[in-house]
C-alpha positions as CSV (number, residue, x, y, z in Angstrom):
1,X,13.3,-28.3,12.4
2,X,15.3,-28.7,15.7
3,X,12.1,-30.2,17.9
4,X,13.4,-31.8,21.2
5,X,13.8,-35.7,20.9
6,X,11.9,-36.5,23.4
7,X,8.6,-34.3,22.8
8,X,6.4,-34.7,19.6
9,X,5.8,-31.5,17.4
10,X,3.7,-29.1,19.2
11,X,0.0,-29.0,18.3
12,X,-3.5,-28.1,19.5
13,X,-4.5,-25.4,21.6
14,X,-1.5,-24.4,23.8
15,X,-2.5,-23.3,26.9
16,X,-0.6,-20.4,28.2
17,X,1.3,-19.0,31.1
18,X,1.8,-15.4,30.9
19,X,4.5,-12.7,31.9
20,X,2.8,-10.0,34.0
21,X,4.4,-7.1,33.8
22,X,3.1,-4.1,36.4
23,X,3.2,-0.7,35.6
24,X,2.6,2.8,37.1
25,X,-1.0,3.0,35.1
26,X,-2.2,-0.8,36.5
27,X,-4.6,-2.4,38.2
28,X,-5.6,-5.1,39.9
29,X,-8.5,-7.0,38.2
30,X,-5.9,-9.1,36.3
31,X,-3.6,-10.0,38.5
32,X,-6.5,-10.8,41.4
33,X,-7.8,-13.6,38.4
34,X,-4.0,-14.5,38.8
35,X,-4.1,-15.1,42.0
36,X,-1.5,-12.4,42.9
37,X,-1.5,-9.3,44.3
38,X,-1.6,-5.9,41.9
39,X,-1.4,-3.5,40.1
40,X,-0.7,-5.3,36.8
41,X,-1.0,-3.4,33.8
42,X,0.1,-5.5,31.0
43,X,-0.1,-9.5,30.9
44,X,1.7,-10.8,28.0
45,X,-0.7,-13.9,27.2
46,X,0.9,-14.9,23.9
47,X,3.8,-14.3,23.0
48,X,7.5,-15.4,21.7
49,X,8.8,-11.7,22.1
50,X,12.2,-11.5,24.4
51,X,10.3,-8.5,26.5
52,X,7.4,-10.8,27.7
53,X,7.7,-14.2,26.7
54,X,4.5,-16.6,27.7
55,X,4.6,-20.3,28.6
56,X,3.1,-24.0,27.8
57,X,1.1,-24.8,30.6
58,X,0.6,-28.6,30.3
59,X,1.2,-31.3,28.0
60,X,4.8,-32.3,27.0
61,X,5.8,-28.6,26.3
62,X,4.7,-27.5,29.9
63,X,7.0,-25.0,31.0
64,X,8.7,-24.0,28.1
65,X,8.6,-20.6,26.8
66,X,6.5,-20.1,23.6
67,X,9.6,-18.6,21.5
68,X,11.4,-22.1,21.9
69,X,7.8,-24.1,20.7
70,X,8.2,-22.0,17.9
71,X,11.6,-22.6,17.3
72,X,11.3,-25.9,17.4
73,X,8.9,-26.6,14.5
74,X,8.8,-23.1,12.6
75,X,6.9,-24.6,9.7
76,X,4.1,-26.2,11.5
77,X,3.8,-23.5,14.3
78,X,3.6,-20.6,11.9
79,X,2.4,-22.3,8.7
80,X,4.6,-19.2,7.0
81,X,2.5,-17.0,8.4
82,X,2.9,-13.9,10.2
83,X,3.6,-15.0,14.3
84,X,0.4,-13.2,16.5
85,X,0.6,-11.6,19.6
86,X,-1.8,-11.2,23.0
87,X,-2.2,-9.4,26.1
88,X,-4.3,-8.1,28.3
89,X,-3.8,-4.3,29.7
90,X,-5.7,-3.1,32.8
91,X,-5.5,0.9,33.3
92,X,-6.1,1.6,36.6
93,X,-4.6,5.5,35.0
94,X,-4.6,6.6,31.4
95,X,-1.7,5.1,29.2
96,X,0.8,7.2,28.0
97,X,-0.4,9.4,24.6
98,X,1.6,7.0,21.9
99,X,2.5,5.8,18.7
100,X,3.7,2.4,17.3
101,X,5.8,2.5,14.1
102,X,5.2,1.1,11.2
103,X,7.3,-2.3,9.8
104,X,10.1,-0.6,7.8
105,X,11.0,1.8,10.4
106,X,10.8,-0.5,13.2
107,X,13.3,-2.9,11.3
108,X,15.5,-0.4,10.3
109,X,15.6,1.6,13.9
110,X,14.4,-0.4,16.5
111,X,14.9,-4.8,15.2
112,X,12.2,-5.3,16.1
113,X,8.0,-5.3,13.9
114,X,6.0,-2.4,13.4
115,X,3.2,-3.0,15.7
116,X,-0.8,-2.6,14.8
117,X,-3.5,-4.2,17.2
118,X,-6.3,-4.3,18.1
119,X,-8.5,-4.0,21.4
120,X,-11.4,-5.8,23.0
121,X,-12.9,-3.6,25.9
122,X,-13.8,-6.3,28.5
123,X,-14.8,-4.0,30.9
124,X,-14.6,-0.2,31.3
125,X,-16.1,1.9,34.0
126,X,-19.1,4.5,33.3
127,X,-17.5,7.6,31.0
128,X,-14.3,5.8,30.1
129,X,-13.0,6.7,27.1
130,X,-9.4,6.3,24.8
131,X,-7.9,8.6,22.7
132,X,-8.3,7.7,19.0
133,X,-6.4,10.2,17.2
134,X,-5.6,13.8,16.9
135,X,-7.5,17.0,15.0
136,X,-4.2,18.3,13.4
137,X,-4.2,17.9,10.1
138,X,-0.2,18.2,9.8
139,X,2.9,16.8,11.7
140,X,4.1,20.5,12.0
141,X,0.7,21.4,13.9
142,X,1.1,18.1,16.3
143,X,4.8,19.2,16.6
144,X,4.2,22.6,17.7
145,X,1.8,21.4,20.0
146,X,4.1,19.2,22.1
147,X,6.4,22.0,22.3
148,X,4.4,24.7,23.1
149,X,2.1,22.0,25.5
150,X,-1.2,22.1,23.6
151,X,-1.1,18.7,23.0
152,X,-4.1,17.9,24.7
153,X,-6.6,20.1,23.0
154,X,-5.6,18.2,19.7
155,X,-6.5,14.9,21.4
156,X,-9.9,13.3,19.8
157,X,-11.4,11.3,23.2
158,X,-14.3,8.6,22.6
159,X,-16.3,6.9,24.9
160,X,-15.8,3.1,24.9
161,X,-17.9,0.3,26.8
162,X,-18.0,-3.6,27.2
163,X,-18.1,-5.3,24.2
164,X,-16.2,-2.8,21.8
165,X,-13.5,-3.3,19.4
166,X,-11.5,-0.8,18.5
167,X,-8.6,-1.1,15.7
168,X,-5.2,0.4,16.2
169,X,-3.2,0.8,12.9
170,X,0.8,1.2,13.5
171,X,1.2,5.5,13.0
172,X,-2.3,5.9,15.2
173,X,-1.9,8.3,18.0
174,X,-3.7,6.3,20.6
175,X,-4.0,5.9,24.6
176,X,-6.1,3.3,26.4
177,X,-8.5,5.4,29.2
178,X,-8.6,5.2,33.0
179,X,-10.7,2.2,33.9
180,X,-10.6,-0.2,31.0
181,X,-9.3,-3.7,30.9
182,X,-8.7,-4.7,27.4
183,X,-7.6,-7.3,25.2
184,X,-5.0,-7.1,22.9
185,X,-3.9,-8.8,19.7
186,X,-1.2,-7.7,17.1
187,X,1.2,-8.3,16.0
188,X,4.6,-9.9,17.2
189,X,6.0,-6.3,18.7
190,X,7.1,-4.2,21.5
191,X,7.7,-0.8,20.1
192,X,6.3,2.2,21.6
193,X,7.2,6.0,21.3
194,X,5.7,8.2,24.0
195,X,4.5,11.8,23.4
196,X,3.2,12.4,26.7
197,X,3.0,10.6,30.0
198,X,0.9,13.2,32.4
199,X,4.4,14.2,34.4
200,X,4.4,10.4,35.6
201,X,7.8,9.2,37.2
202,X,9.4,5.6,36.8
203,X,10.1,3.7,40.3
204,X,13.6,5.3,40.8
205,X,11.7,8.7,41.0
206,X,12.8,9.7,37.4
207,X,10.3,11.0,34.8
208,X,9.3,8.2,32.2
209,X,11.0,9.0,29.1
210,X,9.8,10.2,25.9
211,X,9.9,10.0,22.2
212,X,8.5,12.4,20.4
213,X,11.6,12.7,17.7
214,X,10.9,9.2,16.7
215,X,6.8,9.3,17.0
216,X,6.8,12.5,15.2
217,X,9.0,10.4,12.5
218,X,6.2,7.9,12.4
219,X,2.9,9.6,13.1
220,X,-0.1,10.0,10.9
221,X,-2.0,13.0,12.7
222,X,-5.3,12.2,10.3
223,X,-5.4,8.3,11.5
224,X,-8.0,7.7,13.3
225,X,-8.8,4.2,15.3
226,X,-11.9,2.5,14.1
227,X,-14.4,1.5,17.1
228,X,-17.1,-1.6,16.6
229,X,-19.5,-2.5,19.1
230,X,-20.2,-6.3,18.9
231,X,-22.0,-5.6,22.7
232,X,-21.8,-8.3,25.9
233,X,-24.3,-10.7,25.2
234,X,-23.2,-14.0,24.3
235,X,-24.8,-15.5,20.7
236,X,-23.4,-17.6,18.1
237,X,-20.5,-17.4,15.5
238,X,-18.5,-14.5,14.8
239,X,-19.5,-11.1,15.8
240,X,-16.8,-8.8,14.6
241,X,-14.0,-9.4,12.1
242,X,-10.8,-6.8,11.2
243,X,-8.1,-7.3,8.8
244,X,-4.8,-5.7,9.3
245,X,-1.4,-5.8,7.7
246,X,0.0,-9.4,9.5
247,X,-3.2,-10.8,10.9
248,X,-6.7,-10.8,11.4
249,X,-8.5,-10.5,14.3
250,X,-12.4,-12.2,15.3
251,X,-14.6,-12.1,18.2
252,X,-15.8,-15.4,18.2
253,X,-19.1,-16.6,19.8
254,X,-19.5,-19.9,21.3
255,X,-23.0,-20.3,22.8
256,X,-22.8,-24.4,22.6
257,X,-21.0,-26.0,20.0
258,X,-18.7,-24.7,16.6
259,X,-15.8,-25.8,14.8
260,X,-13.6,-23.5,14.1
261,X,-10.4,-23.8,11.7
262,X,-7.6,-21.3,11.3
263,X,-6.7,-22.7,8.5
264,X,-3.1,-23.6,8.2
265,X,-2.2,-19.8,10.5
266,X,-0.7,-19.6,13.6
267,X,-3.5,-18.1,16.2
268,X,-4.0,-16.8,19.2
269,X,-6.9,-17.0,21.3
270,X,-7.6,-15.5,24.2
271,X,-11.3,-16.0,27.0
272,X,-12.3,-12.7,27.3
273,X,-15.7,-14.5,28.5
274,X,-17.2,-17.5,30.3
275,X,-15.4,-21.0,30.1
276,X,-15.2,-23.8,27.6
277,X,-13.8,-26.5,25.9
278,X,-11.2,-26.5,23.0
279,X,-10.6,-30.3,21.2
280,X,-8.5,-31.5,18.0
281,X,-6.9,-34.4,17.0
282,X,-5.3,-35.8,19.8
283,X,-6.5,-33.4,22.2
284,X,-8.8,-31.2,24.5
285,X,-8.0,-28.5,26.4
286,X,-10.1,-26.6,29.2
287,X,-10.5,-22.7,28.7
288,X,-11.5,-20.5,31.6
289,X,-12.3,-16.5,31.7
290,X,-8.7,-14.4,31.7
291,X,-6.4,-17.9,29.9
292,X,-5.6,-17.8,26.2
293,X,-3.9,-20.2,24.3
294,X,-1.5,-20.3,21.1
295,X,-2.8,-23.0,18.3
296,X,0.1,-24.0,16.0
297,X,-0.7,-23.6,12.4
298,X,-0.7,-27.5,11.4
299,X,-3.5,-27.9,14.3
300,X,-6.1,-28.3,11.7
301,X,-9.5,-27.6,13.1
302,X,-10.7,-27.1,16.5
303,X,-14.2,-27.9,17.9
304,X,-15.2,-25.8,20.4
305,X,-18.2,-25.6,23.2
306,X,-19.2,-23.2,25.9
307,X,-20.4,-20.4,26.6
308,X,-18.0,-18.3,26.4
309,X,-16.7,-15.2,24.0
310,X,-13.4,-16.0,22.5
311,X,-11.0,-13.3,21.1
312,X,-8.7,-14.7,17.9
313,X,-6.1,-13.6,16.0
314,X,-4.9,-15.7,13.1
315,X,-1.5,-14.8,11.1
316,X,-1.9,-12.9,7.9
């Protein structure tokens, strides 16, 4: 352990700054609850990664980024669990058509995770839809398609509203529709491989590069995302769970009062609605619509009051 002297271990529900990060496909409805002006497309709530790092907010780690919190006390941040990641993406335009690779290939090609996650549609305008998947039943027939530009009548669209969860495994060929804001939990990666990016250029005027030799390396063309609707209406207790490899993601209900316990995992927690109030020994914290929080695995349990509609992720 190599905690700072002069701050105690971190615990409780880490309030956190994020990195925004705008992009040619963002909009503004995340960076106007930010108090900035947009587009925005991806804010990195939660995270240690090097490519968005997030920050302490207040208490005695204010200011410093989450990857030295972690650092500091590995045991009783992570617990020996799997470290959790979350964002928020608002798609002002489609996303690229992509594919996140799987753990073994990212270590071995990239250093970095594989990277699965998993979505919560906050909002998403009338007929917005994602892709989820392709119809080829082979990598040669999604191959040929790239090349010869048929890509997009392989494409498998749904419609997605408010309220819906939908479940990314690392392989999935996957794009997040014009019109959505999303939350996003998974796990502790940035690895993406583009097949195709509508013709889009970067901000020097250059196209946006693409990588279809290392997405065709880790594509499953039968993989299909899984879509739950948990609706808008606020309740009580959990509404949806998923399991995936590295974590496990809830929506989490909080109508007045629960106590909820991660149970000795790292989490992370994001407000996808309302505003409430998080408390543990030795602590509260205030949550509001559009902050999320990491909770250090020796936290313990956390009582929580609302109303609001919590997204988790706890380390598998």
């Amino acid at each position: 352990m190599t905690a700072d002297v002069n701050r105690p271990v971190p615990r409780g529900v880490l309030v956190q700054e994020p990195c925004l990060v705008r992009t040619v496909w963002g909009a503004a409805r995340v960076a106007a609850a930010r108090g900035i002006e947009g587009p925005v497309g991806t804010s990195w709530e939660v995270s240690r990664h090097p490519h968005g790092e997030s920050r302490v907010v207040v208490g005695p780690w204010a200011g410093v980024g989450l990857g030295a919190v972690v650092d500091a006390d590995p045991a009783g941040c992570l617990g020996g669990h799997a470290m959790v990641r979350g964002a928020f993406l608002d798609a002002a335009e489609a996303l690229s058509v992509q594919v996140h690779p799987q753990e073994d290939y990212a270590r071995t090609h990239e250093g970095d995770h594989g990277k699965t996650e998993t979505w919560y549609v906050v909002e998403a305008e009338p007929g917005a839809t994602i892709v989820a998947g392709t119809s080829a039943s082979s990598v040669e027939e999604l191959k040929a398609a790239v090349e010869d530009g048929s890509l997009d009548a392989l494409l498998v669209r749904v419609p997605v509203s408010a309220g819906d969860v939908v479940h990314v495994p690392a392989g999935t060929l996957h794009a997040l529709g014009a019109g959505v804001l999303a939350a996003e939990l998974g796990s502790d990666s940035d690895v993406t491989y583009r097949f195709f990016d509508y013709g889009r250029t970067d901000a020097s005027g250059a196209p946006r590069e693409l990588h279809v030799e290392q997405g065709l390396a880790v594509v499953d063309p039968t993989s299909r995302p899984q879509v739950v609707g948990c609706g808008t209406g606020l309740g009580s207790g959990m509404r949806a769970s998923v399991s995936a490899d590295g974590y496990e993601a809830l929506v989490l209900d909080v109508s007045r009062g629960l106590t909820w316990d991660p149970q000795g995992r790292p989490a992370a927690v994001m407000v996808v609605e309302g505003s409430g109030t998080a408390s543990w020994e030795g602590g509260t914290a205030e949550l509001a619509t559009f902050e999320s929080a990491f909770v250090p695995a020796a936290t313990g349990p956390v009582s929580l009051t609302g109303p609001m509609r919590l997204f988790c992720a706890v380390g598998a």
